[in-house]
C-alpha positions as CSV (number, residue, x, y, z in Angstrom):
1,X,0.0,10.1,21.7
2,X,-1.8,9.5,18.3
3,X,-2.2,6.4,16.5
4,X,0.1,4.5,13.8
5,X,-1.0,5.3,10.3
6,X,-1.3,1.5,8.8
7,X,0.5,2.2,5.4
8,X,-0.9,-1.4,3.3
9,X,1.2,-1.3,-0.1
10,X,1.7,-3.7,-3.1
11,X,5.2,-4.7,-3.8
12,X,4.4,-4.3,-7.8
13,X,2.4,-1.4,-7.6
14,X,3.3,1.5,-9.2
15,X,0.6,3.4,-6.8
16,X,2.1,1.7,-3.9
17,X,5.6,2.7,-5.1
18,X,4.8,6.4,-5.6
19,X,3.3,7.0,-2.0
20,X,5.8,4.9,-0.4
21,X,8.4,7.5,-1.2
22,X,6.0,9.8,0.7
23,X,4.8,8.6,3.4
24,X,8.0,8.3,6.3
25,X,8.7,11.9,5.4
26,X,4.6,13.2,5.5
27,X,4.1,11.1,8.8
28,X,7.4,12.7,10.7
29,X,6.6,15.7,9.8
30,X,3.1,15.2,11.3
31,X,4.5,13.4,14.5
32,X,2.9,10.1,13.5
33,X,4.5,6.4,13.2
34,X,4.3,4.5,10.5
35,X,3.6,0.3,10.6
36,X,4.4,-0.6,7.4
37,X,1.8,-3.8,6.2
38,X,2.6,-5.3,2.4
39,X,-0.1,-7.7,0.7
40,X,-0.6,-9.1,-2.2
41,X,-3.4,-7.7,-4.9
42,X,-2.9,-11.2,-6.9
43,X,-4.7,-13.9,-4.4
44,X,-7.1,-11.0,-4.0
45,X,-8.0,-11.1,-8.0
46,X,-8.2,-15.0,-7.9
47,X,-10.7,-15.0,-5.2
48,X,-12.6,-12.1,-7.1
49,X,-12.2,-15.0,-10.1
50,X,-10.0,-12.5,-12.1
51,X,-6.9,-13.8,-14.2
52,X,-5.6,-11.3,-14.6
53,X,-5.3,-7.5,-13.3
54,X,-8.1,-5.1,-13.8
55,X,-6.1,-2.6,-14.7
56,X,-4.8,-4.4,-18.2
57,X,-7.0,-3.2,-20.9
């Protein structure tokens, strides 16, 4: 039996979005079970002392 993929996505992210679409569908057809773990990249910015997102030029 092989081990979960731990699929960590952002609820706002567009990256996040894009391989969520993906990854049930890759990880059946691979035999492999998905656990599905959402965070938040905001707290992660304040602690870094960012305002706002990196990737807003």
């Amino acid at each position: 039996m092989s081990q979960p993929l731990h699929f960590w996505f952002e609820f706002a992210s567009t990256y996040s979005y894009l391989a969520a679409m993906r990854v049930d569908r890759e990880a059946e057809a691979r035999g492999i079970d998905v656990v599905w773990r959402p965070f938040l990249l905001g707290p992660i910015f304040h602690a870094q002392g960012w305002d706002t997102s990196p990737f807003v030029i």
